[in-house]
N, C-alpha and C positions, 0 to 999 in steps of 0.2 A: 595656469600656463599650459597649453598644449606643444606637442610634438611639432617639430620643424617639418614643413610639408602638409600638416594639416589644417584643415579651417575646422569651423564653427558656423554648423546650420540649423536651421527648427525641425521638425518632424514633416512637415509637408513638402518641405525641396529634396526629401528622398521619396514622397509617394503621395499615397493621394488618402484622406478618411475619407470614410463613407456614412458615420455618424446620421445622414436623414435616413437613411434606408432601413434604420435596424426599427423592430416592432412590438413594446411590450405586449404579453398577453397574460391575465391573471392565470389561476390555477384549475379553475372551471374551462377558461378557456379550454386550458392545455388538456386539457379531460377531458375535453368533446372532440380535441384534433389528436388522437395518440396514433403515433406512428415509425415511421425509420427514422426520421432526420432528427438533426443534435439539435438540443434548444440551448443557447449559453447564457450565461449571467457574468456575473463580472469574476469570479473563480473558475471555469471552466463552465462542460455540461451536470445539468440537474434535470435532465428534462426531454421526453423525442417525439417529435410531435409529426404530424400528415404532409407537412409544407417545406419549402426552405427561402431563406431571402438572400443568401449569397451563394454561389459557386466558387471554388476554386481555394490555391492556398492564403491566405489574410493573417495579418495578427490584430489578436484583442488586448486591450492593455485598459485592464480593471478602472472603472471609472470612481466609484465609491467600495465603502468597506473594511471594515477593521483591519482587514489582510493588508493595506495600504500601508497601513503602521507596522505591524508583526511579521510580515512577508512568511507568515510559514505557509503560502505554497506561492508560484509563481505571481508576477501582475501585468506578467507579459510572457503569453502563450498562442499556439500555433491554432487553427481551423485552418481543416481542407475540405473539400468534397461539397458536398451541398448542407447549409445548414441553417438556422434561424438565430440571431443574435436578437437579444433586449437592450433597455435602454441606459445598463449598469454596467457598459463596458464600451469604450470606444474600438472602432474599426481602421484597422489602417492596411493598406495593401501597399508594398514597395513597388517601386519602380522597375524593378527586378524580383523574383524571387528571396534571394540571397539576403534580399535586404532586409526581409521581415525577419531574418535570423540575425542580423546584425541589431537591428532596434531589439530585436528581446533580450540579447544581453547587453547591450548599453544599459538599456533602464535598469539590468537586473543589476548591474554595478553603480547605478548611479542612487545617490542618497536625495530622493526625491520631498522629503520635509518639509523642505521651502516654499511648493507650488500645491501642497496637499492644504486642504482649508477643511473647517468642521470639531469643534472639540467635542460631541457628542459620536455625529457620522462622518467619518472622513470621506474624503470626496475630493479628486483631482478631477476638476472640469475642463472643457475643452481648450479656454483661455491659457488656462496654466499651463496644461497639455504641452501645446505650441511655444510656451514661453522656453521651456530646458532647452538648454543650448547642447547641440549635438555634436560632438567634435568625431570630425570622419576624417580620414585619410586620403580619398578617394577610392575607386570605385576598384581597382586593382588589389589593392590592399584590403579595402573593405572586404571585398568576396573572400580574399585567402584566410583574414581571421576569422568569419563565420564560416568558413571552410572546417578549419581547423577544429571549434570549438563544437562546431554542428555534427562532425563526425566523430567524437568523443561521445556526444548525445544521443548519437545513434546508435552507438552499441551498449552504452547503458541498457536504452531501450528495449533493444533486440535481445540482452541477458534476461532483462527482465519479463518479456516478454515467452522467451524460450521457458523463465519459470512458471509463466500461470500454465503454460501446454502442458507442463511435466507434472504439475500440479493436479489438474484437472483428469490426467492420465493417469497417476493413482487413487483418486477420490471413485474413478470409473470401476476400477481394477477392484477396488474395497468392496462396492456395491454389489458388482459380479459375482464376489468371492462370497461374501456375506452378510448380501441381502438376498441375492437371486439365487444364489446356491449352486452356482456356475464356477467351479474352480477344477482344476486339474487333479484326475486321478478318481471324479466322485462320479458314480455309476447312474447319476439321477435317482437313487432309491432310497425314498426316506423311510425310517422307523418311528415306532409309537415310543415316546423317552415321556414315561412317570416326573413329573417335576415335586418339589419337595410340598408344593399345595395340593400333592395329589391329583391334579389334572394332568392331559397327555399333550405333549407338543408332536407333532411331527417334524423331524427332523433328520442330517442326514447323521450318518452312526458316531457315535462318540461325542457329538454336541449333547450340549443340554440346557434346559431357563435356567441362568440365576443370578446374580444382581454384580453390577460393575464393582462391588469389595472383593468379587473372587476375581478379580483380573489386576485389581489396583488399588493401591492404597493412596490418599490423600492424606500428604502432611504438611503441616502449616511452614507460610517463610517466616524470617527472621526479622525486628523491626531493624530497622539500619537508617538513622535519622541520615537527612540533607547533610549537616556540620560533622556529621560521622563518615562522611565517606571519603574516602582517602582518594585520588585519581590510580586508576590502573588500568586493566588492560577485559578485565572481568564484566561482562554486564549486570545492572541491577535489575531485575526485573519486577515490574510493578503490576497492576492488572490489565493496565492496557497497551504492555510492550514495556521495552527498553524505555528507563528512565536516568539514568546515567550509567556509571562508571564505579569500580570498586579494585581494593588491589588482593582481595581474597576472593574466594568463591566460597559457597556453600554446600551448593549441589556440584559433582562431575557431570561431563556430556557426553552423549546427549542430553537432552532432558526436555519437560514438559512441562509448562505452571497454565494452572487455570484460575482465572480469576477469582477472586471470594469475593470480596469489598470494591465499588465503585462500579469497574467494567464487568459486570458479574458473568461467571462464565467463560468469557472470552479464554479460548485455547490458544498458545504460545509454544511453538517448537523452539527449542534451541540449540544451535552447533558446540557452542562454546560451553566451558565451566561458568556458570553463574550466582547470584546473589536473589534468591526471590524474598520479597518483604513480606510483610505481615498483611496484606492485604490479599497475596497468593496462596495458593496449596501448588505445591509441586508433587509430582506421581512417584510411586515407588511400584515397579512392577511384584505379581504377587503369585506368575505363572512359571517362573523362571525360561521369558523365552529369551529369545537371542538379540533382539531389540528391542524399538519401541512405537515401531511403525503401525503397526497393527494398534496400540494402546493411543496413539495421535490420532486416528479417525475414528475410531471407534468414541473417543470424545467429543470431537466435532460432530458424531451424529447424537448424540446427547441437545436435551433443552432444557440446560441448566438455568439459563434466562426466567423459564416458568416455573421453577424449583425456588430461584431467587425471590420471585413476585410474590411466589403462593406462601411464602416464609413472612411471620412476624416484624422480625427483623430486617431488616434489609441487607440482603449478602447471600451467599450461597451457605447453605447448610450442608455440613462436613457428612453428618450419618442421612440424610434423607440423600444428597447425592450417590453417598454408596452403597442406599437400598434400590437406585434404580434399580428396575429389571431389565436385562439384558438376556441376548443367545452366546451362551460362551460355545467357541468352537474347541475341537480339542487340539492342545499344542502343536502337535506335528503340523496343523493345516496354519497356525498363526507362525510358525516357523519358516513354513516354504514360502510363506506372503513377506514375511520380514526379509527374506533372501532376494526376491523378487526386486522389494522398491529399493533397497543396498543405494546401487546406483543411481535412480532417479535423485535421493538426496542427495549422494556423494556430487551428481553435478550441478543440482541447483548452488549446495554449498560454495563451487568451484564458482559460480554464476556470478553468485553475489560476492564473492570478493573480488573476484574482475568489478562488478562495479564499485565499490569501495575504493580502491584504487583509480580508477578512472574518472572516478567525483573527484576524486581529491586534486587529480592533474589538473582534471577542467577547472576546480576553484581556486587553485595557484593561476594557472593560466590567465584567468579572465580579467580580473583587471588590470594586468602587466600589459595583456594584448590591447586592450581597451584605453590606456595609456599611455601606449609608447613606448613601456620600458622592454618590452618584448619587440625590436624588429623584424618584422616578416620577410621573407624575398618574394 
């Protein structure tokens, strides 16, 4: 039953597909045309090639693919600008802008099951496409609820997006400091520093070679089975990020796990007290400095991935990762860096709980609006 005032229409009496226009091209192809422009599939882009076959803003709304079933990421997303779509995602342009934002969250709220075919490859074809029934309000109302939900979207976005800048502005900052040897206070004169194999590094005063154990200790997580985990407020951390929920911690925060088992390698900051498993190592600083900002890049510049490969076993090896060799700087210069990026974390953190919060609005939001049970003016 829909809302008083609204009808029920198919996807084309709000705009128009464009379905003939799009142009697969294999992967040879896309290797003899590499360029600027976005190439898309039925998840997003994979791909930028020399060309493009549309202009302007469209939505694609995933034609095949497991994601059909699992929705873990969109199946109705945005292209603007000039770009190349294949033949694994249908094209739709609204009649209005507004409306390509209205259709991505209908679909995103509607329980598409019924029109989806394929028990091996799922695949919504064009037939089906057109068959869901659209229930709009009209175009007054239409605009105000993708108003509403698109501008909640946008400053996800914009948060998220302020993070990869602040991000990318201490990755810079690390490099400066030490790789290039470019930090505040140092006179450009480096000395001859004896290392403990007896060869000479050049270096600036008070650095010196010696291996990531004299910065950090690597200590294993705890296992903490699925049916052991209690709900709380704690994250569990596994090797490839947050995997649920816990109502203790392990570690205090900040803190840092690196993968051992699975995602090998993979480096993990965390805000919060956490739980890391038995497939992580969590760091223990071993410099006594004032944080852990310095010991978070200084992993990321690490290729634990090839430590994991070149091992028997498969996993990160605990004592061969902490014979890397590394340039330790001397504490006072990891201290003023730790003082430095303070803030950049303190606002990404701020960042991302604004989105946290703002996901959660928009996912209350959305099918209420999408329904009627939320009246808009």
């Amino acid at each position: 039953m829909i809302p008083e005032g609204w009808k029920t229409y198919k996807l084309t009496d709000l705009g128009e597909l464009h379905n003939s226009k799009r142009v697969p091209l294999n992967s040879r192809q896309r290797e003899s045309k590499k360029g600027i422009y976005p190439y898309y599939g039925a998840s997003g882009i994979f791909d930028y090639i020399d060309d493009y076959l549309f202009e302007g803003e469209h939505l694609l709304i995933s034609e095949d693919g497991e994601n059909l079933r699992t929705r873990q990421t969109p199946i109705a997303f945005k292209a603007d600008g000039k770009f190349w779509v294949n033949n694994h995602a249908h094209i739709f342009k609204g009649r209005q802008n507004w409306l390509n934002d209205y259709m991505a969250y209908y679909l995103q709220n509607t329980d598409l099951s019924p029109y989806i075919t394929g028990a091996v490859q799922p695949k919504l074809n064009k037939e089906n496409l057109l068959a869901i029934p659209i229930n709009y309000p009209g175009d007054y109302l239409g605009e105000r609820i993708a108003s509403i939900l698109s501008s909640l979207d946008d400053k996800i976005e914009l948060n998220l997006q302020m993070n990869k800048i602040l991000e990318a502005i201490a990755r810079a900052i690390f490099k400066e400091w030490f790789v290039d040897f470019r930090f505040p206070g140092f006179d450009g004169e480096l000395v001859d520093v004896v290392n403990a194999d007896r060869s000479v590094s050049r270096l600036p005063k008070g650095w010196r070679k010696g291996k990531l154990g004299d910065i950090i200790n690597l200590k294993y997580g705890k296992a903490l089975k699925l049916e052991n985990r209690i709900g709380g407020k704690y994250p569990v951390v596994g090797s490839s990020g947050i995997v649920g929920f816990h109502n203790e911690p392990l570690v205090k925060s900040p803190g840092i796990v690196v993968g051992r088992k699975g995602t090998i390698g993979e480096v993990i900051w965390l805000d919060e007290e956490f739980y890391p498993i038995d497939t992580t190592f969590y760091i223990e600083d071993q410099v006594g400095a004032t944080g852990l900002y310095f010991h978070y890049y200084l992993l990321l510049s690490q290729d634990f991935k090839k430590i994991g490969s070149d091992s028997a076993v498969p996993g990160l090896n605990r004592n061969q990762a902490l014979m890397t060799a590394i340039i330790c700087p001397d504490i006072d210069t990891i201290n003023k860096f730790n003082v430095l990026l303070k803030p950049l974390f303190e606002k990404k953190y701020l960042n991302n709980q604004e989105v946290k919060t703002l996901t959660t609005m928009r996912d209350a939001l959305l099918p209420k609006l999408m329904t009627g049970k939320i009246r808009v003016a």
